[in-house]
KOLPA-218588 format. One record per residue (C-alpha): residue number from 0; y, z, x; residue in one letter. Coordinates in nm, 3 decimals, decimal comma, always signed. Last residue first. Example, Ala and Ser with C-alpha at 12.3 -4.5 7.8 and 13.67 -1.06 7.14 Angstrom:
{node 1; {-0,106; +0,714; +1,367}; "S"} {node 0; {-0,450; +0,780; +1,230}; "A"} 
//
This chain:
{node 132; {+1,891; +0,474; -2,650}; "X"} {node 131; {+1,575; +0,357; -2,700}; "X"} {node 130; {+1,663; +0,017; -2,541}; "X"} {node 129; {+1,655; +0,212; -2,211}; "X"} {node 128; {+1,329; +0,315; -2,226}; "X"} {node 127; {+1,117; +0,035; -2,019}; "X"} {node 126; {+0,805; +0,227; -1,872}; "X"} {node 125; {+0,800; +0,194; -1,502}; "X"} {node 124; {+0,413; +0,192; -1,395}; "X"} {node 123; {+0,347; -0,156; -1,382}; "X"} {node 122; {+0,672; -0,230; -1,220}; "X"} {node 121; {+0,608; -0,031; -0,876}; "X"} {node 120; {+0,637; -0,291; -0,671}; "X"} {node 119; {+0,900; -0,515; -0,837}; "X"} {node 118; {+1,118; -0,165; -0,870}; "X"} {node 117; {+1,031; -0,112; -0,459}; "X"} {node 116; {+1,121; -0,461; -0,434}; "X"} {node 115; {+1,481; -0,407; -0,632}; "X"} {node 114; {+1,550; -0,146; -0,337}; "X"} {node 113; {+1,657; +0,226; -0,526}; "X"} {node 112; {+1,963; +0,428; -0,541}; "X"} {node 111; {+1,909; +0,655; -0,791}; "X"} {node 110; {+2,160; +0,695; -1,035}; "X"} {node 109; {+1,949; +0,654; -1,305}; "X"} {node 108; {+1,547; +0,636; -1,243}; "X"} {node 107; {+1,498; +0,833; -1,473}; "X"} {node 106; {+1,613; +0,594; -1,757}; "X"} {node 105; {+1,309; +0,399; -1,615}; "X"} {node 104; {+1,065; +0,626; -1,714}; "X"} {node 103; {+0,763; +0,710; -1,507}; "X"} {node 102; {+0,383; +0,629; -1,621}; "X"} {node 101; {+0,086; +0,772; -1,508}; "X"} {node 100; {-0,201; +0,544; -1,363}; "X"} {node 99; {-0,543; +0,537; -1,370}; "X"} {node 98; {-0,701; +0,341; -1,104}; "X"} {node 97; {-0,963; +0,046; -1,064}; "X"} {node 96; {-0,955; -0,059; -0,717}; "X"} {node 95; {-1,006; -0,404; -0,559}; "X"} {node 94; {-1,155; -0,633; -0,258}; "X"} {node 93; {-0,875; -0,945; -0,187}; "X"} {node 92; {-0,704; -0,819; +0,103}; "X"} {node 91; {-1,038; -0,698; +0,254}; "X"} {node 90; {-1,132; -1,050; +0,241}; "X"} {node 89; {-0,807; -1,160; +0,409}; "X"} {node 88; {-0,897; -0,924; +0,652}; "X"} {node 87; {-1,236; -1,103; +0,710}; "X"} {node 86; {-1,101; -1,451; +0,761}; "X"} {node 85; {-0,788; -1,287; +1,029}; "X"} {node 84; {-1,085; -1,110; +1,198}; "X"} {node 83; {-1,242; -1,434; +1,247}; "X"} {node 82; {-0,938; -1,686; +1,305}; "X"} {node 81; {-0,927; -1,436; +1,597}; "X"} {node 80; {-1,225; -1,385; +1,746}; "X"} {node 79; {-1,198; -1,809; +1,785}; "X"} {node 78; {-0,831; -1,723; +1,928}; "X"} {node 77; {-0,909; -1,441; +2,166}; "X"} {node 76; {-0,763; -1,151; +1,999}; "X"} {node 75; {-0,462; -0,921; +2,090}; "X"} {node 74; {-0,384; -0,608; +1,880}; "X"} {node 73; {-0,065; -0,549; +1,792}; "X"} {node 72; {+0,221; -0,359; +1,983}; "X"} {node 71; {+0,484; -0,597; +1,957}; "X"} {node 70; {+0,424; -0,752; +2,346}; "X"} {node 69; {+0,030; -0,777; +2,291}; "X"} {node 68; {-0,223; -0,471; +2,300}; "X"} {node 67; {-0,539; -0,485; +2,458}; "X"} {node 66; {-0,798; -0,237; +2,268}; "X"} {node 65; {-0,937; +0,037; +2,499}; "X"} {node 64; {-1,301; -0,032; +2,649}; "X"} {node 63; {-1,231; +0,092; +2,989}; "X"} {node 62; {-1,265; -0,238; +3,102}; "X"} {node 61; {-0,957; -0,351; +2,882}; "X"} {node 60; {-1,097; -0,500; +2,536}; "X"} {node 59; {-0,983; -0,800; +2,318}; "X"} {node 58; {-1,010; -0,742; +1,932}; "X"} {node 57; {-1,249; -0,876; +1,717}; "X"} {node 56; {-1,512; -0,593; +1,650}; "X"} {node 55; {-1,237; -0,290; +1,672}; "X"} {node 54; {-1,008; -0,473; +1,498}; "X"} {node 53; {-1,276; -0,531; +1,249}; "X"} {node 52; {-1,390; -0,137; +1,207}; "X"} {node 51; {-0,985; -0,037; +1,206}; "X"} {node 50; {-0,943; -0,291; +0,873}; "X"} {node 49; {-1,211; -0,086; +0,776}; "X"} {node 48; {-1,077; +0,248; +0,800}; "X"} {node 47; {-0,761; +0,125; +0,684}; "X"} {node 46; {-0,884; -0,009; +0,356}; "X"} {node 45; {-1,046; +0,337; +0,321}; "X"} {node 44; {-0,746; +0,547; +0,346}; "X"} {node 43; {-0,570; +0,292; +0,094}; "X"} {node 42; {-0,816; +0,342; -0,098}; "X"} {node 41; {-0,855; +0,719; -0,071}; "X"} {node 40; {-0,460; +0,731; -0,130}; "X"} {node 39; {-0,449; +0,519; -0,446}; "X"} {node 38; {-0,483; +0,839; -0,682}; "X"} {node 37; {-0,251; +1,067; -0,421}; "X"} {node 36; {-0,004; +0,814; -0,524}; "X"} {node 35; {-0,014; +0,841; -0,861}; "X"} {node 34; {-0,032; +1,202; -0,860}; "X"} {node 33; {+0,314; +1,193; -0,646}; "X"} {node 32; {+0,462; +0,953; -0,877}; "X"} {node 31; {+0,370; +1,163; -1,146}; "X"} {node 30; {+0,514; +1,506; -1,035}; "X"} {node 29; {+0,829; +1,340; -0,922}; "X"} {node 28; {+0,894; +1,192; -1,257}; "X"} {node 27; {+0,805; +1,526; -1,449}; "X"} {node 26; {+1,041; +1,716; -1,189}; "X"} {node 25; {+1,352; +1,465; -1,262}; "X"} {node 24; {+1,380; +1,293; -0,929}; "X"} {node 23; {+1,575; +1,330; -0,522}; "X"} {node 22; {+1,474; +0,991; -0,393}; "X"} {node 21; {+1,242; +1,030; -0,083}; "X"} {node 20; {+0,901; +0,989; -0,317}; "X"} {node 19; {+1,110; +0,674; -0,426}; "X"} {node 18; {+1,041; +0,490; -0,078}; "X"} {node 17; {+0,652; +0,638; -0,100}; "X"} {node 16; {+0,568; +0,502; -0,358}; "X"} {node 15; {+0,707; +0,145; -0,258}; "X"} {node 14; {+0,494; +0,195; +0,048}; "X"} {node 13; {+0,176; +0,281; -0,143}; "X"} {node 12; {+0,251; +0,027; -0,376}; "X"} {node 11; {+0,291; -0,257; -0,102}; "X"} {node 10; {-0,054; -0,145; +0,098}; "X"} {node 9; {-0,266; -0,113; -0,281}; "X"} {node 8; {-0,104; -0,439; -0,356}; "X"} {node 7; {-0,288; -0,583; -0,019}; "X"} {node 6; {-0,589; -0,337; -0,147}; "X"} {node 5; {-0,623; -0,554; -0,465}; "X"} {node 4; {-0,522; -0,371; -0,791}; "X"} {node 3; {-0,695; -0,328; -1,085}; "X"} {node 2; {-0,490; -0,118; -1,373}; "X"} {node 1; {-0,593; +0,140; -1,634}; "X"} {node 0; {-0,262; +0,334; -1,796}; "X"} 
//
């Protein structure tokens, strides 16, 4: 199954992925969830790489040129650098991916314990087979 996704879905799938990668799942499940996310793994690699390049741009430096980091471990900006970085992140946000997905079943997905965002994240790719039944 084709589907665009913007790299800020990109981030939440990746994470949701990786949630249920955790689970223990039927070997066909586990087999496409893992090709799935190996598919959105060079995006994801190359949203970070470039999210890197602005922080890099914007950020506030020590002398020694090391990024200054504020009291939760992020980067600190001065504020007109700031609204900057936070303009051209939102951009990266927005750029998109065209991927091809394999589907999972929902029925396994039984008696799995799993958060109802990681379902909400991962939607596209759940195929709805309990009715079969």
């Amino acid at each position: 199954m084709k589907k665009v996704l913007k790299n800020i879905e990109i981030i939440n799938i990746r994470s949701s992925i990786s949630e249920l990668m955790n689970e223990k799942l039927p070997i066909k499940t586990g087999w496409n969830i893992s090709k799935n996310l190996r598919k959105i793994d060079d995006s994801f690699k190359a949203y970070i790489e470039l999210e890197n390049k602005l922080i890099k741009e914007y950020a506030i430096k020590d002398d020694s040129g090391e990024i200054i980091l504020d009291n939760d471990n992020q980067p600190k900006f001065a504020p007109n650098n700031k609204e900057k970085f936070l303009k051209e992140q939102q951009e990266l946000f927005n750029c998109e991916d065209e991927f091809e997905f394999l589907t999972i079943k929902l029925s396994d997905l039984d008696n799995i314990n799993i958060k109802p965002s990681t379902l909400f994240n991962l939607e596209f790719m759940i195929i709805d087979d309990t009715n079969d039944k």
